[in-house]
Backbone bond lengths (Angstrom), bond angles and torsions (degrees), N, CA, C in turn:
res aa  C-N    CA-C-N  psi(-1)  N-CA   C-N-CA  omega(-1)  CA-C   N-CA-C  phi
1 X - - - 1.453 - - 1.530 108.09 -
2 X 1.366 112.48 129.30 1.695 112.38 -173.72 1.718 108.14 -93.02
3 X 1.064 91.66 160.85 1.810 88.77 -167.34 1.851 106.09 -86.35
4 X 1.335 115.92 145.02 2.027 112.98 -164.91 1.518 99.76 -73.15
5 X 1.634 131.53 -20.13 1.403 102.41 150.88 1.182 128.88 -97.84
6 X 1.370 143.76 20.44 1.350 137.08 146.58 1.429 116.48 -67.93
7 X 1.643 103.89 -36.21 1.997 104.05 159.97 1.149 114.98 -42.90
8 X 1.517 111.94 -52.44 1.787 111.19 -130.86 1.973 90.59 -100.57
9 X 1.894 123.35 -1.16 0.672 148.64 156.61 1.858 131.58 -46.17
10 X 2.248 81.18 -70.91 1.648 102.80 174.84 1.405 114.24 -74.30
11 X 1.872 113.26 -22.04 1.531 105.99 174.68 0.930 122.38 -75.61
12 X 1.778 117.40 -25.93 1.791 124.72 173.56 1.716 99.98 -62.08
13 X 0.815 111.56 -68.07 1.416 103.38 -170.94 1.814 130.88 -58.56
14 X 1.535 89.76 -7.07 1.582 107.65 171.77 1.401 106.07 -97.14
15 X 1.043 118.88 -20.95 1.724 132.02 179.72 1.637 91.77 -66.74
16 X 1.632 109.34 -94.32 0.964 120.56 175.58 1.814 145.74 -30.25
17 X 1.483 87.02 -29.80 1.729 92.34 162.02 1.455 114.15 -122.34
18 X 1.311 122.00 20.87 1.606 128.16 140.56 1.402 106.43 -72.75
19 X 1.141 122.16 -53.20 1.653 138.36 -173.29 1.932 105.39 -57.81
20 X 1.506 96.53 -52.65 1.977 89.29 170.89 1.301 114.54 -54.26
21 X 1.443 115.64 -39.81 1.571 120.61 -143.67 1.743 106.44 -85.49
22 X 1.604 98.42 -14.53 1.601 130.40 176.59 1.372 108.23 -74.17
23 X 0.859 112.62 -53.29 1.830 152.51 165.57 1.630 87.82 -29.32
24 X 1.900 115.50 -91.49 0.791 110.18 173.86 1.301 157.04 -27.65
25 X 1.866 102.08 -55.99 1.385 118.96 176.37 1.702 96.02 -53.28
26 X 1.364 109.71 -59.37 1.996 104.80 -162.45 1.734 113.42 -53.81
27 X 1.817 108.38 -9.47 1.157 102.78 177.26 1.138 112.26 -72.78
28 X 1.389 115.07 -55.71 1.513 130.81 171.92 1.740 128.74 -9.24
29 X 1.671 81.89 -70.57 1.704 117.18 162.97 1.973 105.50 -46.54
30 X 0.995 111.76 -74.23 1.412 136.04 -179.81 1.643 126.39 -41.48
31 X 1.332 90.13 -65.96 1.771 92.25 -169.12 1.345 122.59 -81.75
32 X 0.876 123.50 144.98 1.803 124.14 -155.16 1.540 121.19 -82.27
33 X 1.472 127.15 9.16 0.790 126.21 160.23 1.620 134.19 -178.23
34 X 1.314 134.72 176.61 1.384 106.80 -152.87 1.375 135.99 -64.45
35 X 1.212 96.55 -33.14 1.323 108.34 176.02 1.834 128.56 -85.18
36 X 1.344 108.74 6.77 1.381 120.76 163.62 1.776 102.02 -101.32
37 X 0.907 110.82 -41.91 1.765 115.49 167.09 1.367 119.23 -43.25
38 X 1.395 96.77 -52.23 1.780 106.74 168.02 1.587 113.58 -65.24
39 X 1.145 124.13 -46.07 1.396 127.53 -176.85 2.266 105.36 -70.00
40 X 1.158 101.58 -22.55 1.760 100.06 176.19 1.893 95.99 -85.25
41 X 1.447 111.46 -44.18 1.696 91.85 179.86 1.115 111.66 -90.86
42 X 1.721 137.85 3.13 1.348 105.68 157.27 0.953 139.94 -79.07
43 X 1.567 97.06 -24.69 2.029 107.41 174.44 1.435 108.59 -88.58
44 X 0.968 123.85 -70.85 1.568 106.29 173.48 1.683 135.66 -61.83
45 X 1.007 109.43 -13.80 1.387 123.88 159.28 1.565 108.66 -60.31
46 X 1.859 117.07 -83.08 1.314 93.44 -178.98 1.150 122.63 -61.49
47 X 1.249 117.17 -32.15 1.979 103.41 -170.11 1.742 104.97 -51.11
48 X 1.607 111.91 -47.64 1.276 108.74 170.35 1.624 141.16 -33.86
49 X 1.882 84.65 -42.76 2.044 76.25 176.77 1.242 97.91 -96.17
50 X 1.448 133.15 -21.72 1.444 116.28 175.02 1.945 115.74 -60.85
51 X 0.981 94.71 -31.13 1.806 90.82 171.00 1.470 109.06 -69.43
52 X 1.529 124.59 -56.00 1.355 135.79 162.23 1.696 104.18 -27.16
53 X 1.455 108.20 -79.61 1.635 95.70 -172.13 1.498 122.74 -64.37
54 X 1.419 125.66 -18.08 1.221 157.14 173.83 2.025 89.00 -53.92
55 X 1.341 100.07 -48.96 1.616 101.61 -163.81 1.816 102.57 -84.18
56 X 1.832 111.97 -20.18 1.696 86.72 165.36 1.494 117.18 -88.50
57 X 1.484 105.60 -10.79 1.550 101.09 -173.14 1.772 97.31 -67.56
58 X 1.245 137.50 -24.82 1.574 133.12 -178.54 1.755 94.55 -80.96
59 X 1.290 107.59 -54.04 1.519 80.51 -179.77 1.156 114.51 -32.09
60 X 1.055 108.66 -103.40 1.771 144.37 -162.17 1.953 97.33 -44.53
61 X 0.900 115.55 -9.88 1.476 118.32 166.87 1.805 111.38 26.49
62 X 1.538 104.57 42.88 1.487 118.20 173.20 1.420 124.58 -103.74
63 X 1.505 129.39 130.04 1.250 118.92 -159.33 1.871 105.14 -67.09
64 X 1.204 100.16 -19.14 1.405 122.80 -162.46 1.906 102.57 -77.39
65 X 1.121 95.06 -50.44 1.366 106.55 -171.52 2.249 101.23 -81.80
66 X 1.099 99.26 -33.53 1.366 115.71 176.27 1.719 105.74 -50.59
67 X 1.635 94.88 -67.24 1.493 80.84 -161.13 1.795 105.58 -85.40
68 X 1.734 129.17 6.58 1.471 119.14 143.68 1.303 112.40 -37.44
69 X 1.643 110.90 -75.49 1.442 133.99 -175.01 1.570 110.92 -25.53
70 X 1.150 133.09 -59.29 1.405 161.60 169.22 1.769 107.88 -58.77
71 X 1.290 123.44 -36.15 1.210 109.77 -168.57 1.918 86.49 -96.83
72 X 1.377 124.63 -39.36 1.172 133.83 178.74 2.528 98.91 -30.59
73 X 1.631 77.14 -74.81 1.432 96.16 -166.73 1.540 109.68 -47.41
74 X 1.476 104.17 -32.86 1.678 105.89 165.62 1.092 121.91 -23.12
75 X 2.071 102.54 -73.07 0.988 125.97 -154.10 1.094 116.43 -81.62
76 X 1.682 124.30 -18.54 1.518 134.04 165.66 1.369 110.78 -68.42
77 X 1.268 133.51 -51.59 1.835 130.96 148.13 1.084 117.27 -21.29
78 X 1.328 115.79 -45.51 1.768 105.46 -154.33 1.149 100.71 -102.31
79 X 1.737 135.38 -20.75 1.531 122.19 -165.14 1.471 92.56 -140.88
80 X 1.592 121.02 40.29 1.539 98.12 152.65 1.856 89.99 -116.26
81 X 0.905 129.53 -20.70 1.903 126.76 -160.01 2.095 70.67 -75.76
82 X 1.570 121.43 -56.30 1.275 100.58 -154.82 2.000 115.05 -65.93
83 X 1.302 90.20 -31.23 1.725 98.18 176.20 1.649 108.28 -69.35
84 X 1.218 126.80 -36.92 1.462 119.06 162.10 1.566 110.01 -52.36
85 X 0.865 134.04 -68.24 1.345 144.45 176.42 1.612 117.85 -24.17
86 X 1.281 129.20 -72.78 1.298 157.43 162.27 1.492 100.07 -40.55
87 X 1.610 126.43 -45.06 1.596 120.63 -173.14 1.226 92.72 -77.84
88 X 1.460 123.42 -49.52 1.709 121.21 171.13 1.529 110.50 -18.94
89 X 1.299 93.86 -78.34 1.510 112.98 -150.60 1.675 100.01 -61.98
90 X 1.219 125.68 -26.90 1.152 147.28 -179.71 1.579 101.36 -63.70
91 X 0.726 122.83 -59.50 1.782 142.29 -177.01 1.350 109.20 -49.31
92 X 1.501 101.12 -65.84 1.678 123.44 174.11 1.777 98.67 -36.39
93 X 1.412 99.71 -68.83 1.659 111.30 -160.05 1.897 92.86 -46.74
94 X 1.746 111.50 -65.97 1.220 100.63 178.21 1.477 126.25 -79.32
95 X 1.255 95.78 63.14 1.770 114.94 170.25 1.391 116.64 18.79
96 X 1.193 117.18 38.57 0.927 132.49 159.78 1.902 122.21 -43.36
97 X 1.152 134.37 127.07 1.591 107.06 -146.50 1.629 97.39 -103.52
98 X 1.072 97.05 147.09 1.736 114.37 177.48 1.784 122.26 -65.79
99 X 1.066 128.49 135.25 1.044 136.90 177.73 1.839 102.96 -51.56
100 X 1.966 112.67 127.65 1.381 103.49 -174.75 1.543 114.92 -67.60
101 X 0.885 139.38 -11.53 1.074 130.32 163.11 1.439 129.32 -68.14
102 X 1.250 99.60 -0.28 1.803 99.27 -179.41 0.967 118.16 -59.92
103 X 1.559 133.66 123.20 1.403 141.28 176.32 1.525 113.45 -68.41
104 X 1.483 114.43 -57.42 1.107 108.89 177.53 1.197 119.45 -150.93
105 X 1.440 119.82 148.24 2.020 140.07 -161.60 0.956 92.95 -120.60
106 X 1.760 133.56 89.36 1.118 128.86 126.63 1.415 145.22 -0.05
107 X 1.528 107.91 -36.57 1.467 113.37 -161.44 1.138 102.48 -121.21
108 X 1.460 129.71 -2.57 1.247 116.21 -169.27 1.699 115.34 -76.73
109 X 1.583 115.28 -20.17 1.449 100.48 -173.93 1.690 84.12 -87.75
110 X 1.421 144.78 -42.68 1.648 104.86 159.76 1.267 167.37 76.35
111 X 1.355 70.90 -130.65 1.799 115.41 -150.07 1.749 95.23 -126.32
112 X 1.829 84.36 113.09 1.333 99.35 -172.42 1.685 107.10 -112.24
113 X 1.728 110.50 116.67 0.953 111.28 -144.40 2.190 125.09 -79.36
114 X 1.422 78.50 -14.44 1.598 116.12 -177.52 2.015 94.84 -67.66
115 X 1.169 104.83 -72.89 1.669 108.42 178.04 1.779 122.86 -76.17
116 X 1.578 103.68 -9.66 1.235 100.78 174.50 2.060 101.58 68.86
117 X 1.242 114.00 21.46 1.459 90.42 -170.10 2.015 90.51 -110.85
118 X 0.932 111.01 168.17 1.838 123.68 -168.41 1.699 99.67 -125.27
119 X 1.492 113.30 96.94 1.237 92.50 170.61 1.561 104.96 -101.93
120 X 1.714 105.70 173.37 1.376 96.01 -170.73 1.765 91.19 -121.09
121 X 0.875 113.32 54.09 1.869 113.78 149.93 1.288 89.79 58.21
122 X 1.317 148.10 36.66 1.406 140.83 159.15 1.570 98.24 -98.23
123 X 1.713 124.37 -67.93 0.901 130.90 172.20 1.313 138.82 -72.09
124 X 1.060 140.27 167.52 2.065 142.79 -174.49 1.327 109.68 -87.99
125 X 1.026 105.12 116.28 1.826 122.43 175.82 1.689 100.35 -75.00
126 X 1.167 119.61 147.46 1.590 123.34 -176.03 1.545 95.96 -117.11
127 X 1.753 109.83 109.29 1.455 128.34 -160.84 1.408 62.24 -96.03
128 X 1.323 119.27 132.14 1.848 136.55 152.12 1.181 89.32 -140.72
């Protein structure tokens, strides 16, 4: 027999990261271009399944299944913000075109599009 707040617990957190992951998908659908698409499923996406798996590790209230749950959610933290990132930057390089409303491109003074190389304003670009 499970205890009525570990229910009313695993359904909040099934509520709540059904509701991000909802969140997400309508960004997808919605936002005008790739790299704002990426920025609606990385944050609400992972927080979503990490609340989701967050909500079987309370079910099942197993140390075993607990610390999966926990090492799982780790690993969804740490390598979806970096795999968003990398498809970004990836995108950018293949000129992929920016939503018109973009206020502002960071990278464009840069990111030189002929060599593909990204400098970061520490070092001297050779204007020839």
């Amino acid at each position: 027999m499970t205890d009525p707040l570990q229910e009313l617990i695993t359904a909040t957190l099934l509520l709540l990261g059904g509701g991000l992951m909802l969140i997400a998908a309508i960004g997808i659908v919605r936002l005008p271009d790739l790299l704002t698409r990426m920025h609606a499923t990385t944050k609400a996406g992972t927080l979503g399944a990490a609340l989701t798996i967050a909500a079987v590790a309370v079910h099942f209230a197993d140390a075993a299944v607990t610390a999966r749950a926990v090492a799982i959610i780790l690993f969804i933290v740490l390598t979806a913000p970096v795999a968003a990132h990398v498809i970004g930057r990836a995108s950018y390089f293949a000129c992929v075109s920016l939503w018109q409303g973009t206020v502002k491109d960071e990278l464009r003074e840069h990111y030189d599009p002929e060599s593909h190389v990204l400098y970061s304003g520490l070092e001297e670009r050779d204007e020839e």
